[in-house]
N, C-alpha and C positions, 0 to 999 in steps of 0.2 A: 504494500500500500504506500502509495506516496502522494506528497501534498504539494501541490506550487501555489508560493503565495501570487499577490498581482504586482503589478506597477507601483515601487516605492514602499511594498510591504515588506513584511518581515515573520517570518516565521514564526517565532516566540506573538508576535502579537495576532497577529492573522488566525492560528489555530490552534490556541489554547482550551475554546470550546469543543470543535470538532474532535481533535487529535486523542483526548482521553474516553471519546464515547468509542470511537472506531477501536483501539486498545483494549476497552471494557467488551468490546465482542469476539475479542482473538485474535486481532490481526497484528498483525504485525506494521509500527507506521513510521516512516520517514520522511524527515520536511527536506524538500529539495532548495537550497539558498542561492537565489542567484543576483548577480551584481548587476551593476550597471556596464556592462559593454555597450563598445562605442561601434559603431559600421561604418565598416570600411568602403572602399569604389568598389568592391565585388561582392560583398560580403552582409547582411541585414545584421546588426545586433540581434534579430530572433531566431536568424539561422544560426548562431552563434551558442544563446541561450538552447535552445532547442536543442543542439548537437549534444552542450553538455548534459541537457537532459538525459538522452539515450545514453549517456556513457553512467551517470548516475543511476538509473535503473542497474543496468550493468552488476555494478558494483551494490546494490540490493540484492540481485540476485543467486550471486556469489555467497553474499551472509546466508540469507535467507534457503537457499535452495530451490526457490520457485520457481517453476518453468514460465508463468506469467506475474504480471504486477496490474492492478487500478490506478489510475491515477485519478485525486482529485483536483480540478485549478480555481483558482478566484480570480477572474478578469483577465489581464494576458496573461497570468500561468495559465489559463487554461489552452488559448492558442499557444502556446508553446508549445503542450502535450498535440493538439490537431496539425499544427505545421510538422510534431517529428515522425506522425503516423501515415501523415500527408504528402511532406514533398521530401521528406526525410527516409521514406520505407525500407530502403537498405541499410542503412546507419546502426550503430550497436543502440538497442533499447527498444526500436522501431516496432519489432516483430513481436516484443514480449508483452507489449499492452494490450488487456484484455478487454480496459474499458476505461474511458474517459468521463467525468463528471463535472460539467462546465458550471459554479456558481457566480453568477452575476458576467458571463463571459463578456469579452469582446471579440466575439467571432464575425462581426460585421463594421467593427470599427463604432467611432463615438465623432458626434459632429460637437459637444462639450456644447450642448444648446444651441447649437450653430456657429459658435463661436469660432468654432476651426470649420468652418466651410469655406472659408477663403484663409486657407493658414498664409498667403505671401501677402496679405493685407494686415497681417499684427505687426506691432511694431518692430523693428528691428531690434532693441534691446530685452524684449519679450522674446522673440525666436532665440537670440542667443543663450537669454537664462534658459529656454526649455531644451535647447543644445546641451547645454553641462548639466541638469540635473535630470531629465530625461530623455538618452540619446535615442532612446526608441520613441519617442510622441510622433515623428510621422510616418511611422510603418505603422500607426495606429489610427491614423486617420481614413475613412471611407474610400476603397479605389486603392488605396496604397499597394505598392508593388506586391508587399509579403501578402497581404490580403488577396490581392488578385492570385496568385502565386498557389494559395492552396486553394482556390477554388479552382484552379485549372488544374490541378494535379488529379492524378486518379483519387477516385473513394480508397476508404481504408475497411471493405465490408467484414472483413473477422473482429474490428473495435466497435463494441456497443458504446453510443455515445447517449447521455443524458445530459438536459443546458433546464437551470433553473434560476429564473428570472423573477425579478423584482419591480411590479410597474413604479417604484417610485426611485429608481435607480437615477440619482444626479450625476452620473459618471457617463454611464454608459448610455449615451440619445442617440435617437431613439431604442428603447430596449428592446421593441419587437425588432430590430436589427440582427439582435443575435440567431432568433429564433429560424430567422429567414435565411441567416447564411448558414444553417446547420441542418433541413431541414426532414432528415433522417432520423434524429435525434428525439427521443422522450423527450417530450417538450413539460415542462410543468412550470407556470404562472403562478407565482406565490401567493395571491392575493385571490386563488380562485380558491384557496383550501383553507383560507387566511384571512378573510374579507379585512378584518381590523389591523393588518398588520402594516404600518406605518414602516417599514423595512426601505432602506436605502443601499448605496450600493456596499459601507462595508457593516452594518448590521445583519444582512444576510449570512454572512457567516455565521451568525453567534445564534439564530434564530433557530427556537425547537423543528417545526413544523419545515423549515427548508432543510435543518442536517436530519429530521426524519426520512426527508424526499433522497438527502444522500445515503442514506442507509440501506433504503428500499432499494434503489439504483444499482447498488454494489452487491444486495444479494448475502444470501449466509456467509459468514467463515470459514475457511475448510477447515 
């Protein structure tokens, strides 16, 4: 089992709620930590992230002995885990995911309220802080190459994928974005099981009724 937190998360704080319920059911759980790399003229910072992903599995399954692993993600961890199953499928880790579990993804990109619908209209010293402190914000933007990139790639049809989404998601605009770039995928709307649940993009995490929906997702323990 392993966890990718999202953009500017961190582990220790991302899945302190989830990480001891999935534990309390036998599994075995690893947070995957990844940095901030930067993209190169050839290269996505998410093909980057992504790659380490598959060698982290890897390296899970060598402890563990498993022939496959779930991963769960929160926002881009989660396309991380769909770019390595996606355009990554030869790479070490690729083949051994059994199942993907998208909470709050960005599998279709975020326009940030529209805010980034026209990203070369922010100010120049705005693009530069979002340069150094998130080198991936425009492989996250709607259309962006990496985005384009897994959807042109082959399906990954042996990864069950599940995307659970939050209509009050401030992050991720439009949320049914996700739903639409994933469309294979368990879909579950938090707020159809949840009507009251004021849940945004990172309270989903910590929400009973959404890590219920990741529990069901992932199925027993072996």
């Amino acid at each position: 089992m392993v966890l990718v937190h999202g953009t500017n998360g961190r582990a220790a704080c991302d899945w302190f709620t989830l990480a001891p319920l999935l534990a309390g059911d036998g599994r075995d759980v690893f947070a995957f930590q990844w940095r901030r790399a930067r993209p190169t003229a050839g290269t996505s910072a998410t093909h980057t992230h992504a790659a380490e992903l598959g060698e982290f599995i890897e390296r899970v399954r060598a402890v563990t002995g498993a022939a496959q692993v779930d991963v769960v993600g929160h926002s881009w961890g989660a396309v991380l885990a769909h770019y390595l199953v996606r355009c990554l499928a030869g790479a070490p880790g690729a083949g051994a995911v059994r199942s993907v579990v998208g909470l709050a993804p960005t599998y279709g990109g975020t326009t940030l309220h529209g805010l980034l619908r026209r990203p070369d209209r922010l100010p120049a010293r705005l693009r530069h802080w979002l340069d150094a402190k998130i080198p991936s914000w425009r492989e996250q933007l709607p259309g962006s190459a990496v985005l384009t990139a897994i959807e042109a790639a082959p399906p990954a049809p042996a990864v069950r994928f599940t995307t659970i989404v939050t209509r009050y998601d401030q992050m991720v605009t439009p949320y049914a974005a996700s739903l639409r770039a994933v469309p294979q995928a368990r879909q579950v709307v938090l707020q159809r099981h949840a009507p009251r649940a004021l849940v945004g993009h990172l309270g989903i995490l910590h929400h009973p009724v959404a890590l219920r929906h990741v529990r069901d997702a992932l199925g027993p323990a072996c």
